[in-house]
C-alpha positions as CSV (number, residue, x, y, z in Angstrom):
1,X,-11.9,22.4,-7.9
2,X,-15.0,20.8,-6.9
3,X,-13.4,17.5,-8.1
4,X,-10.3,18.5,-5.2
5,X,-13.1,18.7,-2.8
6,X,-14.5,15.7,-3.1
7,X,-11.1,13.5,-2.8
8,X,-10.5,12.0,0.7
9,X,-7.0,13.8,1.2
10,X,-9.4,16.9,1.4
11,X,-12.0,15.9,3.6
12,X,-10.0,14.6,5.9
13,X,-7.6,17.6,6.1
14,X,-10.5,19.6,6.4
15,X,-11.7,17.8,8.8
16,X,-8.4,17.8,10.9
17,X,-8.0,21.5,10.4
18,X,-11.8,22.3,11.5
19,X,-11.5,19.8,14.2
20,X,-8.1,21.3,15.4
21,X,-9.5,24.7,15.2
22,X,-12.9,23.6,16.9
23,X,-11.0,22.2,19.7
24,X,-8.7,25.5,19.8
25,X,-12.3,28.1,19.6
26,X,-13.7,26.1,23.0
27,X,-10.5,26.1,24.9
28,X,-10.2,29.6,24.1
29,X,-13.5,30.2,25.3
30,X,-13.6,28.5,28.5
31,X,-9.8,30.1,28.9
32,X,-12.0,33.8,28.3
33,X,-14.8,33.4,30.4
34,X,-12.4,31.6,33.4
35,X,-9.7,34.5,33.3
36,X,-13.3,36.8,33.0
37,X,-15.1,35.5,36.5
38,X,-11.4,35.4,38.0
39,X,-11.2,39.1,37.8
40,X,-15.1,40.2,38.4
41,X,-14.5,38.0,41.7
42,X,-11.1,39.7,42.6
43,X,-12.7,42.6,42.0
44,X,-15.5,41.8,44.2
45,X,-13.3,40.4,47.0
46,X,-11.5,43.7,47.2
47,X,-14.7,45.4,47.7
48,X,-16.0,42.9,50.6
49,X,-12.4,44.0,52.2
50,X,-12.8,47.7,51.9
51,X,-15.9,47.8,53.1
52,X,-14.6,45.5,55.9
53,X,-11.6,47.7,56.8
54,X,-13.9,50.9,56.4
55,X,-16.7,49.8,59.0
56,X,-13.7,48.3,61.1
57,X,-12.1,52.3,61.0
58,X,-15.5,53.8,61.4
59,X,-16.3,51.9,64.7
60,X,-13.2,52.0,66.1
61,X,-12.4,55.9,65.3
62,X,-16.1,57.4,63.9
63,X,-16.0,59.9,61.2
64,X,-12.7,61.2,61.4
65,X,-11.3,57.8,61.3
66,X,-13.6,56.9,58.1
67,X,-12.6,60.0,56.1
68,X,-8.9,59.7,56.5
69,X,-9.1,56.3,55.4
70,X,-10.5,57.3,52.4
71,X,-8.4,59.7,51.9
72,X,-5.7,57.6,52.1
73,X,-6.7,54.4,50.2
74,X,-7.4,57.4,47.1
75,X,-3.6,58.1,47.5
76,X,-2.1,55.0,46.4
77,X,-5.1,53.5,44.4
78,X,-4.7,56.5,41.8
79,X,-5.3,54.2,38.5
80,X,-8.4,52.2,39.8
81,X,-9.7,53.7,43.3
82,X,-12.8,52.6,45.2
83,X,-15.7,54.8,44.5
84,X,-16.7,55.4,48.2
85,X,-20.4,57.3,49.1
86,X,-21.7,57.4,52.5
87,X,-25.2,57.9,53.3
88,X,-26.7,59.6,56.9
89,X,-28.9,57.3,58.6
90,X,-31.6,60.0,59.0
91,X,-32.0,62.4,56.4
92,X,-30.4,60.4,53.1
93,X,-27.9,62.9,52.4
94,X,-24.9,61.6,51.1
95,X,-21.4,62.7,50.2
96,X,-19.8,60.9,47.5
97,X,-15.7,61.4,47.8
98,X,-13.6,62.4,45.1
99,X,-16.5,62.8,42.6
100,X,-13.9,63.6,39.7
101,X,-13.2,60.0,39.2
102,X,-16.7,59.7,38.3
103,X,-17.2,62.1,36.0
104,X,-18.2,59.2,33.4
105,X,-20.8,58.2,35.4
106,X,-24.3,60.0,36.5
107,X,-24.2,60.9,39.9
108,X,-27.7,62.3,40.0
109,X,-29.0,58.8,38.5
110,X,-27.3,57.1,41.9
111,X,-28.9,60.0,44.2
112,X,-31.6,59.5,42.8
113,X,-31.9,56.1,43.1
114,X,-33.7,54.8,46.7
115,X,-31.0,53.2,49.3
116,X,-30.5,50.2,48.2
117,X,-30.7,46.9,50.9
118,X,-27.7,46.2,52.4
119,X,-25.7,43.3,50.8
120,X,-26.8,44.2,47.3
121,X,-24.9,44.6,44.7
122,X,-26.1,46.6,41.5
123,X,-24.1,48.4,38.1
124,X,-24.0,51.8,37.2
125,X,-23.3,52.6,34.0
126,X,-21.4,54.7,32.3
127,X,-22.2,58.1,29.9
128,X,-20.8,55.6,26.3
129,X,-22.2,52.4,28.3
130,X,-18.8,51.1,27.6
131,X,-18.3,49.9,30.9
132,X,-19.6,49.9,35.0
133,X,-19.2,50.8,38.2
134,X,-19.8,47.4,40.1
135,X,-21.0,48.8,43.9
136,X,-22.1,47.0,46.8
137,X,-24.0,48.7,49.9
138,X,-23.0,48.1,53.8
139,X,-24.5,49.0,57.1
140,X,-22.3,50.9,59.3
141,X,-22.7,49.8,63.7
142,X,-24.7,52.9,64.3
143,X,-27.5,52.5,61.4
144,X,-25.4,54.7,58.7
145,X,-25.2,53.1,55.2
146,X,-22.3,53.7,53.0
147,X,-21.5,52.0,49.3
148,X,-17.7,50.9,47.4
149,X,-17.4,49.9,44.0
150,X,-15.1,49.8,41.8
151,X,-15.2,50.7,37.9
152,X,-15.2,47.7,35.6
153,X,-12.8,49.4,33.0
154,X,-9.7,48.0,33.9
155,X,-11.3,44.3,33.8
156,X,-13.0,44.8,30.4
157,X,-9.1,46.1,29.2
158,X,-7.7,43.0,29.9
159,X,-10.2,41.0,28.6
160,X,-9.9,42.9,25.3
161,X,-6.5,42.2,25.3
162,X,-7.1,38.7,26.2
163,X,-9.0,38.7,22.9
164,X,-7.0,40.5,19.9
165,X,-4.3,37.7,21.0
166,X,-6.8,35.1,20.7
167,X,-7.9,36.4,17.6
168,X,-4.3,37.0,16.5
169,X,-3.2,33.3,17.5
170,X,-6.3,32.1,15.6
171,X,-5.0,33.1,12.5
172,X,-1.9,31.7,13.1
173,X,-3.3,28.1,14.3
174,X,-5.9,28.0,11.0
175,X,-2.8,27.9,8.9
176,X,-0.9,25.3,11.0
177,X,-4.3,23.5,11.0
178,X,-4.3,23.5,7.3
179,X,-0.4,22.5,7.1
180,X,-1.1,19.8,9.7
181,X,-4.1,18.4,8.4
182,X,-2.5,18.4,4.3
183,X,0.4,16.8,6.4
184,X,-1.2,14.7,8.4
185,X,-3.9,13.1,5.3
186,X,-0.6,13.0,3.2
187,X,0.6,10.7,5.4
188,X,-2.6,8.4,6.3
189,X,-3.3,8.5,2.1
190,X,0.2,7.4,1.2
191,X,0.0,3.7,1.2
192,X,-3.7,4.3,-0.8
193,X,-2.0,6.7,-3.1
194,X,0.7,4.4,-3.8
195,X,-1.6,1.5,-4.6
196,X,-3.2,4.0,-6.8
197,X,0.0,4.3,-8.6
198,X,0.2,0.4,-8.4
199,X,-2.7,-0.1,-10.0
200,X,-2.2,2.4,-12.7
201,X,0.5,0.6,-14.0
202,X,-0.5,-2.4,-13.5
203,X,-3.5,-1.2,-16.4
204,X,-0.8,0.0,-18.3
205,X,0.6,-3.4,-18.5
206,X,3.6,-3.6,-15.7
207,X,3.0,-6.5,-14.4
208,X,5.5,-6.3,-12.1
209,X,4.7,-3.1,-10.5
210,X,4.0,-3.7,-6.9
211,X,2.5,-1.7,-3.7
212,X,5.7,0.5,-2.4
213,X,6.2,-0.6,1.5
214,X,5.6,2.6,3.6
215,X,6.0,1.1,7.2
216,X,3.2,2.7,9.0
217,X,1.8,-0.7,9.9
218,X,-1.8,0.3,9.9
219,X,-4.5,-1.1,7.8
220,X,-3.9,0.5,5.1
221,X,-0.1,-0.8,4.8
222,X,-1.9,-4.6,5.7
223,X,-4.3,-3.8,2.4
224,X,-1.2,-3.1,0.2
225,X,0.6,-6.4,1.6
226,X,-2.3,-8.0,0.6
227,X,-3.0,-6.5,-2.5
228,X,0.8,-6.9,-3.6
229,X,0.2,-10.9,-2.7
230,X,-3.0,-10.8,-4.6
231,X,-1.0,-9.2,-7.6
232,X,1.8,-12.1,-7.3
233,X,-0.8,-15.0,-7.2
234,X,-2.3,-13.7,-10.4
235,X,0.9,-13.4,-11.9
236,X,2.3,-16.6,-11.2
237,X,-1.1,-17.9,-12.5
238,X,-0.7,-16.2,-15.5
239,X,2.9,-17.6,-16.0
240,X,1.8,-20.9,-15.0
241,X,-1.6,-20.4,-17.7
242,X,1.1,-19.7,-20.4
243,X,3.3,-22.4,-19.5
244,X,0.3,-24.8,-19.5
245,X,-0.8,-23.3,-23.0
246,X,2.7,-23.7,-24.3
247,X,2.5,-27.5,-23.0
248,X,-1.0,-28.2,-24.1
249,X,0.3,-26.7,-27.7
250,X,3.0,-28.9,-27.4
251,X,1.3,-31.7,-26.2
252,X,-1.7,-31.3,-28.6
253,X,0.2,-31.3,-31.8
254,X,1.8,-34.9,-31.6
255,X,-1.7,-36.7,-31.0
256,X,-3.1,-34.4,-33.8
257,X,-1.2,-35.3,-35.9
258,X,-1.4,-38.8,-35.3
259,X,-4.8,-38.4,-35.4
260,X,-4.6,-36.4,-39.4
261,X,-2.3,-38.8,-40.1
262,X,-4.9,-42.2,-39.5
263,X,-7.8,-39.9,-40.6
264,X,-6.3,-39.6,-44.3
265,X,-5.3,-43.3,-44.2
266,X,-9.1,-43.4,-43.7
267,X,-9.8,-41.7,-46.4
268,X,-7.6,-43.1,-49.2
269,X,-9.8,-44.3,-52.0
270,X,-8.1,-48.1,-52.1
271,X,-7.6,-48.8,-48.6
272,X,-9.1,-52.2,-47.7
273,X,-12.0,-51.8,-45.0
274,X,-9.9,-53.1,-42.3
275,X,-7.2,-50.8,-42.8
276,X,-10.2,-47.8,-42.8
277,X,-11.5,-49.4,-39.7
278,X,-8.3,-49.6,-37.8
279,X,-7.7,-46.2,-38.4
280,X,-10.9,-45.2,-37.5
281,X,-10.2,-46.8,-34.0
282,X,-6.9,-45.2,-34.1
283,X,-8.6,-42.1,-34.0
284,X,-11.5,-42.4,-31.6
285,X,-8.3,-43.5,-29.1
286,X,-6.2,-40.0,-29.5
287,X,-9.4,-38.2,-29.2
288,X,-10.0,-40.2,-26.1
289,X,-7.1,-39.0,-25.2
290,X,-7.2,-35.4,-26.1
291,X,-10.5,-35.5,-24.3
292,X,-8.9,-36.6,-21.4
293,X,-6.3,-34.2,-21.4
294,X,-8.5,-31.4,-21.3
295,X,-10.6,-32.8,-18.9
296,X,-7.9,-32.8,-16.4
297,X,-6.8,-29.6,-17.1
298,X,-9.8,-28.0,-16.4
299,X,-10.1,-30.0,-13.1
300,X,-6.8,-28.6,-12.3
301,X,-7.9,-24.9,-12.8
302,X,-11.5,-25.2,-10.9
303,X,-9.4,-26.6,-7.8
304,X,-6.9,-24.0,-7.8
305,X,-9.2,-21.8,-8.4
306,X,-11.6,-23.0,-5.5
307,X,-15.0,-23.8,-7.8
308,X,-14.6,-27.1,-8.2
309,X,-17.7,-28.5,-6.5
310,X,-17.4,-31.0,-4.3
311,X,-19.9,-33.4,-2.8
312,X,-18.4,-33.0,0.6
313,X,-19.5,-35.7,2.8
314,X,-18.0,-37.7,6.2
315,X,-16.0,-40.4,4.5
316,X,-13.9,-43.4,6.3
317,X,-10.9,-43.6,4.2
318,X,-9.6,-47.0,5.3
319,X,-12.6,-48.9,2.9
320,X,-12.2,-46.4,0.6
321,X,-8.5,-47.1,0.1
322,X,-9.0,-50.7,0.4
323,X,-11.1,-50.7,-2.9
324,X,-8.9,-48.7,-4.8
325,X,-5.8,-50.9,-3.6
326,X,-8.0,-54.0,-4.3
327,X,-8.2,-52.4,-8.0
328,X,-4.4,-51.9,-8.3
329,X,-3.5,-55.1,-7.0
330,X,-4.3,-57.5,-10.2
331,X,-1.8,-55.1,-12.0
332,X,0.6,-55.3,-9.6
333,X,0.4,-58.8,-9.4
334,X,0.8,-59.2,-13.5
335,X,4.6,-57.4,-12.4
336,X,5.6,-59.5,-9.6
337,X,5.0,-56.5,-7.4
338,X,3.7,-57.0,-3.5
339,X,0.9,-54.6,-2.3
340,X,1.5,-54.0,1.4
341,X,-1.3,-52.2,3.5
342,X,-1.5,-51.0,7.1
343,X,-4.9,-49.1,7.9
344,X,-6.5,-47.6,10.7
345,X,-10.1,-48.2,11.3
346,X,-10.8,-44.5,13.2
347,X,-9.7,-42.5,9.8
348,X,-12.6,-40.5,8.8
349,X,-12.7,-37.1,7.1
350,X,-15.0,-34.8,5.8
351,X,-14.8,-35.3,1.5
352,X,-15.7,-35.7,-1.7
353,X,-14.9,-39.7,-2.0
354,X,-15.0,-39.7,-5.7
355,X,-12.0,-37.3,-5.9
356,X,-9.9,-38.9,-2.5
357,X,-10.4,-41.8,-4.8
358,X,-9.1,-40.2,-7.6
359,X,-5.8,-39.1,-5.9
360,X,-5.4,-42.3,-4.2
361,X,-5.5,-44.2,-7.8
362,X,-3.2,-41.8,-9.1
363,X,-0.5,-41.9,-6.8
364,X,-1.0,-46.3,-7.1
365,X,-0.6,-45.9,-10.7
366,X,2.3,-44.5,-10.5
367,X,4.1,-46.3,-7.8
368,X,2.9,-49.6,-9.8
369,X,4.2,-48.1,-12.9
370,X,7.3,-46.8,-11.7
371,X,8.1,-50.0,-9.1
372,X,10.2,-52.5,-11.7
373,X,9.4,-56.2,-10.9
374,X,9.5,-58.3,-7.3
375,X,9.3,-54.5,-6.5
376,X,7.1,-53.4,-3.0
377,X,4.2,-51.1,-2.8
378,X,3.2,-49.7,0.7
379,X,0.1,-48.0,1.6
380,X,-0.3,-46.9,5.1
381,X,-2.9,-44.8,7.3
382,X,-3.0,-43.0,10.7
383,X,-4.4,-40.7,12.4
384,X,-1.9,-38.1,13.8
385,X,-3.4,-35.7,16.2
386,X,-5.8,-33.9,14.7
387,X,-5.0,-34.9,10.8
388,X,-5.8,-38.0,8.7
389,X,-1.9,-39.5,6.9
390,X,-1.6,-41.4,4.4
391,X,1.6,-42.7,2.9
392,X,1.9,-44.5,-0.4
393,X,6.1,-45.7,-0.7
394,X,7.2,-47.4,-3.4
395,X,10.4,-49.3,-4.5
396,X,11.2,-48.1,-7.7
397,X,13.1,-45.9,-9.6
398,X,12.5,-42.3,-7.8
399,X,12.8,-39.4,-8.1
400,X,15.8,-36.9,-9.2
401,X,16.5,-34.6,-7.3
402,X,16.2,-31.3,-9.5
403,X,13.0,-33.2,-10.7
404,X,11.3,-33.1,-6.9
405,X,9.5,-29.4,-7.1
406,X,8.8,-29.5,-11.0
407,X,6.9,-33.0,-10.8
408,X,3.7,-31.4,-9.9
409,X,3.7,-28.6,-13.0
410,X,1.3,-29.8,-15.5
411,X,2.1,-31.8,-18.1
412,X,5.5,-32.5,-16.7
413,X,7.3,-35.8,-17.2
414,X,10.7,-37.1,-15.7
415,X,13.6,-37.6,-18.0
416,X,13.8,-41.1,-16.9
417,X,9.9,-41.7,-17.7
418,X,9.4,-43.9,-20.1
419,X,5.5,-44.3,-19.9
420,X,3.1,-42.7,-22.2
421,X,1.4,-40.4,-20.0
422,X,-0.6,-37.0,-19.8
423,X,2.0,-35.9,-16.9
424,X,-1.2,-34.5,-15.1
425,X,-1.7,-36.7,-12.3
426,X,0.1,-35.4,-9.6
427,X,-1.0,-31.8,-10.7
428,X,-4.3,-32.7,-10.3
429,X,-3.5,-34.9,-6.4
430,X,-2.0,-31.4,-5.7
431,X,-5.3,-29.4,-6.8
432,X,-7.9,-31.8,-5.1
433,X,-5.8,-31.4,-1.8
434,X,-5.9,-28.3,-1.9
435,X,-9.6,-28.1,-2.4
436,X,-10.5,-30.4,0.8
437,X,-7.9,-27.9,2.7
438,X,-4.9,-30.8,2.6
439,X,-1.7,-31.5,1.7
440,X,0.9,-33.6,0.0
441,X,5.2,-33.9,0.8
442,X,7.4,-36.4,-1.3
443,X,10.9,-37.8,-0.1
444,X,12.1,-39.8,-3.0
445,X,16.2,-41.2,-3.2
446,X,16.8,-42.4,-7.1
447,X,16.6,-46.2,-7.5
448,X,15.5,-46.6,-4.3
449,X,11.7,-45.6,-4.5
450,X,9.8,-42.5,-3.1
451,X,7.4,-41.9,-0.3
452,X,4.2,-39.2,-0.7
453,X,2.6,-38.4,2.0
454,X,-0.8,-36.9,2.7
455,X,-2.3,-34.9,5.5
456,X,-6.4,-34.1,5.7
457,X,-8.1,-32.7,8.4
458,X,-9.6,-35.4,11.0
459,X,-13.3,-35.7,12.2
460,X,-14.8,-37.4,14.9
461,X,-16.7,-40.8,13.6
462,X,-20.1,-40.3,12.7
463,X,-22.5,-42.3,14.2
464,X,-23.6,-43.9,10.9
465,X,-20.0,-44.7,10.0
466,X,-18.1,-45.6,13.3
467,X,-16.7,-49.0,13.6
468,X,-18.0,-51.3,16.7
C-alpha cells in the first residue's frame, strides 16, 4: 500500500479528486451563505414594509385602523406571521398581539427590556436557543412606538435543507472525484506506462519492442516518439556494429593469415636471410595494414558517435583543396588522367582542416583510381547561399546502381573493384561530414563516371583569412 501511494497515478488522482472536491466545498459555501443573506434580507424587507403599511393605517385611520390590520395580516400569514407589539408613548405599557405564536419565546425578557431606539434591530431568542425572533422598532406620527419581527425558524429550515443535500451530493461528488481523477491520471500516465512496458521488454531482450502510439499529442506522446527513435538509432547501430564485426572478422582473417603464413617462412630453420628478411617486411606491411584498418574504424565510430574531437577552426577551403589536388595530380599524371579545378576564393568554413583534408584525399583517390586512362578529374567549389559545395566528378567506371546506398557501409567494396582496398573511405567522408554538421550526395551513371557532392555550412571571411 504505501508503495501505491507513492506512484504518480496516485498523487495525481488524489490530487484531482481533492482539488475537484476543494473546488465543489467553496462553491457550496459561497452558494450557503448567498441563498442565507438572501433570505435574512427578504426577511428584513418584509419587516421595513409592514411596519410601513402599519404606520401608513395608523395615521390614516388611528387605533382602530392599526388593530384590524393586524388582525388581518394574522389571518393569512398563519405559518410565519409578524410578531407585532405596540408600546404607549406615555406610560410604556404595551400589548403584544396574538401572544400564542410566541409561546417559545420570553415575553417578560422583551417587557422587560427598555424601549429600544427607533431603527434598531435586535434578536430574541428562543426557550431551546434553536432559533430567533428578528424585530425592529418604529416610531408611530404621534410619538407611540410599536415593534415587527418575524421568527427566524422558517429561514434556518431551509438552510438545513440547503445543507443535508449538500452533504448528500458530497458524497456523491467524492466518488466521481475518485473515478475522475483514476480516469483522468489513467489517461495522462498511458503513454509513460506504455514506455514502461517498452522498456521492460526491451531488458528482457525485445529489441524490437517499441513505445505504443496513444495520440494524445502532448509531451508525453513527443517523449515516446523520441524515445521509440532513440531505441531505432541504437538498434540500427547495433546491426550496423555486428555487420562491421562480421566484416572486420572477415576482413581480418585473409591478412592474418598472410601475415602466419610469412611469419613461419621466417622462422624455418634453412631459410636464407633474405628470404627471413623479406618476410619480415612482409609482415610489418599487413600489420600496417591491420593497423590502419582499425584506425579507421574507430574514426568511424567517434564521428558517428559525436566524440571525435575536432580542432575546429575558420578554414579557407580553396588552398586547402589546392594542396591536396597538387598531391593527387603526380598520380594522375603517371595515368594520363587531367585534373581540372574551378575554385572560389570567398569559401571559408568553420573546421578541423586535417580531417576536410582527409575526405577531400579520399574522394581524389578514388576518382584517380577509378578514372581508366586519358580519363578527367573535376574538382569544383562554390558558395551556394549560405553553404560551402564542393564537387569532385570523375570519368570512370561508376557506380551500379544497386551499389549507390551500400557504398558507404564499412568495409564495403564494388563488385567491379578491382583495387586492394580497406573499403572504408567513403564511410569515414560520411562520418567526418557529419561531425562538422555537412553532407555528401553521389549521382554516378556506370562507365560514364560519378559526381559527389558536398555541402558545409558557410562563414563570413575572417579578417585574418579574407582575400584582398
Amino acid at each position: 500500500m504505501w508503495k501505491f501511494n507513492k506512484t504518480i497515478g496516485f498523487k495525481i488522482a488524489a490530487g484531482y479528486a481533492a482539488l475537484f472536491f476543494l473546488s465543489y466545498l467553496v462553491l457550496a459555501i459561497i452558494a450557503y451563505l448567498a441563498v442565507g443573506s438572501t433570505l435574512a434580507r427578504q426577511e428584513r424587507e418584509k419587516i421595513l414594509a409592514e411596519i410601513e403599511s402599519l404606520s401608513s393605517k395608523y395615521e390614516s385611520g388611528g387605533w382602530k385602523a392599526l388593530h384590524d390590520t393586524i388582525v388581518e395580516n394574522n389571518r393569512y400569514r398563519k405559518n410565519n406571521p409578524f410578531f407585532t407589539r405596540v408600546l404607549a408613548a406615555n406610560d410604556r405599557q404595551d400589548l403584544v398581539f396574538f401572544p400564542y405564536h410566541w409561546e417559545e419565546f420570553d415575553m417578560e425578557t422583551l417587557r422587560d427590556m427598555y424601549n429600544p431606539r427607533p431603527g434598531a434591530w435586535f434578536r430574541l431568542p428562543n426557550r431551546s436557543l434553536t432559533f430567533d425572533l428578528e424585530i425592529m422598532t418604529a416610531r408611530l406620527f404621534d410619538g407611540s412606538l410599536f415593534q415587527v419581527g418575524i421568527s427566524t425558524q422558517d429561514r434556518l429550515t431551509v438552510l438545513g435543507r440547503l445543507r443535508g443535500v449538500f452533504v448528500t451530493v458530497s458524497g456523491a461528488l467524492i466518488l466521481l472525484a475518485v473515478a475522475g481523477g483514476a480516469l483522468f491520471s489513467r489517461r495522462v500516465l498511458l503513454p509513460l506506462r506504455n514506455l514502461i512496458n517498452t522498456v521492460s521488454a526491451i531488458e528482457s531482450g525485445k529489441m524490437d519492442a517499441r513505445v505504443s502510439d496513444t495520440q494524445t499529442g502532448d509531451e508525453l506522446e513527443e517523449l515516446g516518439d523520441l524515445f521509440n527513435q532513440m531505441i531505432e538509432k541504437i538498434s540500427q547501430l547495433i546491426r550496423a556494429m555486428g555487420g562491421a564485426l562480421d566484416s572486420v572478422a572477415h576482413d581480418l582473417r585473409t591478412p592474418m593469415t598472410r601475415f602466419r603464413n610469412n611469419a613461419e617462412k621466417a622462422l624455418q630453420a634453412d631459410a636464407p636471410e633474405a628470404a627471413c628478411r623479406e618476410a619480415l617486411q612482409d609482415c610489418v606491411e599487413e600489420s600496417d595494414r591491420i593497423l590502419r584498418m582499425l584506425g579507421m574504424l574507430m574514426d568511424i565510430s567517434e564521428a558517428e558517435t559525436g566524440t571525435m574531437r575536432l580542432l575546429a577552426k575558420p578554414v579557407a577551403l580553396s588552398p586547402l583543396a589546392e594542396a591536396v589536388v597538387d598531391m593527387y595530380r603526380y598520380v594522375a599524371d603517371e595515368k594520363g588522367i587531367r585534373m581540372e579545378t574551378d575554385f572560389c576564393d570567398s569559401a571559408f568554413i568553420e573546421a578541423d582542416a586535417d580531417r576536410i583534408s582527409q575526405i577531400m584525399a579520399n574522394l581524389l583517390d578514388n576518382a584517380v583510381k577509378f578514372t581508366p586512362e586519358n580519363g578527367v578529374v573535376r574538382v569544383c567549389i562554390e558558395k551556394v547561399a549560405e553553404t560551402i559545395m564542393m564537387r569532385v566528378a570523375d570519368s570512370g567506371i561508376g557506380i551500379l546502381p544497386e551499389e549507390i546506398d551500400r557504398i558507404w557501409d564499412r568495409l564495403y567494396r564494388g563488385a567491379r573493384s578491382t583495387h586492394r582496398g580497406l573499403g572504408l573511405g567513403l564511410s569515414l567522408v560520411k562520418a567526418v561530414l557529419h561531425a562538422h554538421h555537412g553532407e555528401i550526395r553521389v549521382s554516378s551513371t556506370p562507365g560514364a563516371g560519378s559526381v559527389f557532392e558536398i555541402r558545409l555550412p558557410a562563414i563570413p571571411p575572417p579578417a585574418h583569412l579574407s582575400t584582398p
